[in-house]
N, C-alpha and C positions, 0 to 999 in steps of 0.2 A: 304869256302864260296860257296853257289850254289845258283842256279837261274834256274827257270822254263820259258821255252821259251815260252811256250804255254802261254794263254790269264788267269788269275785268274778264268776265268768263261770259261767251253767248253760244249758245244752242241753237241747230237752226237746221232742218230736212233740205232736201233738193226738189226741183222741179221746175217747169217751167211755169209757173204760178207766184212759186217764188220768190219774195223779194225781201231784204234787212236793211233797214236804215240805220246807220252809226251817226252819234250825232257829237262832235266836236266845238268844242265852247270857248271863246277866250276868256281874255278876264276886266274886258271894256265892251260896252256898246259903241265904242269910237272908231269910226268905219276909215278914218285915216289910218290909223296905227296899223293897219293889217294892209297899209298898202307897203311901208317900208319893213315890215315885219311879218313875212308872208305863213301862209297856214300851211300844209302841204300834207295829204295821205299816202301813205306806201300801205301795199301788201308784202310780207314775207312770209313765203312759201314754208313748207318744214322741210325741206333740202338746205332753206337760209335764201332761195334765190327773192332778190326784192324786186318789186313790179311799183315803178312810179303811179298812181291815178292822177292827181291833182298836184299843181303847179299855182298857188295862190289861189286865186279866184276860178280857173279853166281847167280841163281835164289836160293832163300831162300831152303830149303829143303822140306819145306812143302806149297811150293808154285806150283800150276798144269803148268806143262811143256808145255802142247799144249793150253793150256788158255794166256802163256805171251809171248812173245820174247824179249830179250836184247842185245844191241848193245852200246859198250863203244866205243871211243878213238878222234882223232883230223880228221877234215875236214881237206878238200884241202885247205880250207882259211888259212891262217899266221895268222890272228887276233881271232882264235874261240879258244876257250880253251878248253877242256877235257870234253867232254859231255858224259851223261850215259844215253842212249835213254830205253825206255819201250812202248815197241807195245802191247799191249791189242786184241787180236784176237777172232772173232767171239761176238762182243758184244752185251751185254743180259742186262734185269734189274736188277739182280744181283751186274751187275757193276757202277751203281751209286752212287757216296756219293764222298769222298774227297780223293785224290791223296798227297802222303806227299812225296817229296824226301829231305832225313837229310844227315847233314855230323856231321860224329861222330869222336872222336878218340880214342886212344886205349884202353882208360878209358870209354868208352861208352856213355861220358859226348858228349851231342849233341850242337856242335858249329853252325851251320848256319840252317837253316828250311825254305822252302818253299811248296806250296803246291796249287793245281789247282782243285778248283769245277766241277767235273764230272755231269753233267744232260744226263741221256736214257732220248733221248725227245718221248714221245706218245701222240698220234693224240687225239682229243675230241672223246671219242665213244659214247655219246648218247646224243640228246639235247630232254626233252620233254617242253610242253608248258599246259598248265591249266586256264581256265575262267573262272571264277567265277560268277553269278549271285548274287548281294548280294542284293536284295530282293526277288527273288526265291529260292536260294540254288543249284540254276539248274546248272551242271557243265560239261565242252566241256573237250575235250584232243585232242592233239596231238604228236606223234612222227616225222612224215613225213613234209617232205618240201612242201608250196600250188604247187599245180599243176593244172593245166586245169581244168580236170577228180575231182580234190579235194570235199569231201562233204562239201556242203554249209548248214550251222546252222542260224536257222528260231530264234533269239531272240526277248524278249520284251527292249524295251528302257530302261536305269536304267545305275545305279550307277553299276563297275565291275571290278572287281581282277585280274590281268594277274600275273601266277607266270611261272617264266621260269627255269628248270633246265640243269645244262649241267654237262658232269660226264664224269672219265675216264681220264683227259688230266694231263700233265707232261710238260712242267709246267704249272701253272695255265692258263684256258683260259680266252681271251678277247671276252665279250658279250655287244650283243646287240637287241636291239628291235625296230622296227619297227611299227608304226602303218598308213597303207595307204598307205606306203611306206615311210613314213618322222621318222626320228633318234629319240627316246625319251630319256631323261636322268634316268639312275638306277643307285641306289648303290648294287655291287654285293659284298656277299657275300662269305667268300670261308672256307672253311674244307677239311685240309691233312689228309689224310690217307695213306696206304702203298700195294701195290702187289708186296707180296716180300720185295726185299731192295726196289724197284723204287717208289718216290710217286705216287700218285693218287689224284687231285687236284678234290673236287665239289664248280662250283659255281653257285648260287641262287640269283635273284629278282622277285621284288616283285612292283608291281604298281597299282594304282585305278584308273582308269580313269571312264568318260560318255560315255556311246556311244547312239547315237539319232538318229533316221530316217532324213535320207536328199537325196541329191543330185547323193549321190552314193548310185547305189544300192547291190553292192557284196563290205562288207567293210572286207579288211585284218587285223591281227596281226601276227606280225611272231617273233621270235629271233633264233638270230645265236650265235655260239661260234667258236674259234678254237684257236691257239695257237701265239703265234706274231713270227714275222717273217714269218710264213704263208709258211713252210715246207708242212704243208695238206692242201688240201681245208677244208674251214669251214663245220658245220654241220648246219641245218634249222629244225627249228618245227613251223610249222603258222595252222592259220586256219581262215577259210572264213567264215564271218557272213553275214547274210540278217537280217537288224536291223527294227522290227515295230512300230509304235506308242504306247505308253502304255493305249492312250484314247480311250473308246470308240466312235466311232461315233453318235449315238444319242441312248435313250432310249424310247420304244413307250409301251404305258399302255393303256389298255383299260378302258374306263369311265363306273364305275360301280353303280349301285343303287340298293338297295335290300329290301322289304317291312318286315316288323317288325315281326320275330319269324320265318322266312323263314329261313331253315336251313343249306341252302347249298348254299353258293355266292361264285364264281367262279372269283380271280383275275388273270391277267394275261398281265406279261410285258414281252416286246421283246426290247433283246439286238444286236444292230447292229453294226458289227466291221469288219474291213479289215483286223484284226491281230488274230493269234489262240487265242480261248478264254479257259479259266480255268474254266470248269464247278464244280468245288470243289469251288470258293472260291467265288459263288454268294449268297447272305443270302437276307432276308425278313426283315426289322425295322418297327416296329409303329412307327410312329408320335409323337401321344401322349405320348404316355409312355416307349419310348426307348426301345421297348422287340424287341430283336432280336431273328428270326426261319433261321435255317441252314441248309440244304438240308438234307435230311433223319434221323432229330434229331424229337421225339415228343416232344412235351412241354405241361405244366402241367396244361397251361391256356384251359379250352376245347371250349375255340368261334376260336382257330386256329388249324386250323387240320396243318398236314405236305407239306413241301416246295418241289413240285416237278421238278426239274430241266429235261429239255429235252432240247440235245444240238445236233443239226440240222446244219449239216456241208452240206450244198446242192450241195456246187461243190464239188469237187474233185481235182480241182486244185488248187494250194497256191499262184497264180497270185495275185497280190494287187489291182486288181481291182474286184475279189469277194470278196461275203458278207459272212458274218459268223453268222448266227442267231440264237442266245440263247431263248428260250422262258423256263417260269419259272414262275409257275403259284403255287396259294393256292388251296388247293377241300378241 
């Protein structure tokens, strides 16, 4: 009978500094018993490949000598029975997956089995972050955590996609997201894959929220990821928006009147807005009869010549208390 003293589940970084002792127990101090009833450690990989170490008392034959070290016999205590310790040196991803130590006899028939979950734990290496405009298509990124210095993105108000990725971590990480700085609730998704033996956990959400011109005027989104128990510090992706109104401020038309067979009447309306305007998506409608003209499109009708748009940015600066004036006239 044997017994892993270690916890069912162990934790452990890499490095060449490195090293975890697993410690394997029987259920006698009787140093005979463990000659016809041998002890034996296997590694199994998470592909399932098994890697003999130890063969009774010796390292297996095709086990690396400077990769294990083993240590059998009784402590100073009176009550500890016959332990067969295995130190794993210099630990790598290579060495995760599952620790088996069996007790066999001489028939090879395996009487007791235990065995302890190795985890190479690795850090979150990349967190990005993605916004979506979902009535422009317009789309932000980030990598980096906000900072001071961070660039500030000029949106329009509207409905909006945040997806956050994080990649890299061992074992899965814990995410989260922020908006303004207040916790939002996601469902994260995740996908194992493998470097090497060790895995490699990605996980993904995904949220729509509103965002609306108010009171704040540099509004955040950030998320974070890292690993529980918080061995590393977490990683950060945000990014800073300046949100505008989607409405224009007013629209001004000049009062036109044209005498009969006069062939060129001249309209022209001005768009006034404190927010960037989209000079692509302003068009021309009749009244009467629903025809719509689109900036640099002819139409077939000939009493409308073409829609010429001039977009007349006068400052220079994007303070919200200048104008932004669209003029966009027929000839």
């Amino acid at each position: 009978m044997t017994q892993c003293s270690r916890n069912r589940n162990h934790q452990t970084m890499t490095g060449l500094a490195v090293a975890v002792v697993l410690d394997c127990q029987g259920n006698t101090r009787n140093l005979i018993e463990y000659i016809s009833k041998r002890v034996n450690w296997k590694h199994v990989a998470n592909d399932g490949t098994i890697h003999k170490i130890t063969t009774g008392f010796y390292l297996d034959e095709g086990a690396d000598e400077t990769k294990y070290d083993i240590q059998h016999g009784n402590s100073d205590s009176s009550d500890t029975n016959y332990s067969f310790k295995l130190t794993i040196l210099r630990v790598n991803d290579d060495d995760d997956g599952r620790y088996v130590c069996e007790n066999e006899d001489g028939r090879l028939v395996i009487l007791s089995s235990k065995e302890v979950n190795f985890t190479v734990i690795n850090p979150v290496e990349k967190v990005k972050i993605e916004l979506l405009s979902m009535w422009t298509g317009h789309r932000m990124y980030s990598e980096s955590k906000i900072m001071e210095n961070s660039v500030i993105y000029e949106i329009e108000e509207g409905d909006f996609e945040v997806t956050c990725i994080a990649e890299g971590s061992n074992p899965s990480p814990q995410m989260t997201l922020k908006f303004n700085n207040n916790v939002q609730q996601v469902d994260t998704q995740m996908v194992k894959s493998f470097v090497g033996n060790r895995p490699s956990y990605k996980g993904t959400f995904k949220k729509t929220f509103s965002l609306s011109a108010n009171t704040i005027e540099i509004q955040t989104i950030e998320c974070s990821a890292g690993i529980p128990r918080k061995q590393f510090p977490d990683k950060y992706a945000g990014l800073k928006v300046k949100v505008f109104s989607a409405a224009f401020d007013y629209v001004e038309c000049d009062n036109v009147s044209a005498l009969v067979r006069y062939r060129q009447t001249k309209v022209t309306c001005k768009l006034h807005s404190i927010r960037a305007l989209d000079c692509g998506r302003i068009s021309w409608k009749d009244g009467n009869n629903n025809f719509v003209i689109y900036p640099g499109n002819k139409t077939d009708d000939p009493s409308y010549g073409p829609v010429v748009v001039d977009c007349d940015f006068r400052y220079k600066s994007r303070n919200l208390s200048d104008d932004k004036i669209l003029g966009t006239q027929i000839l």
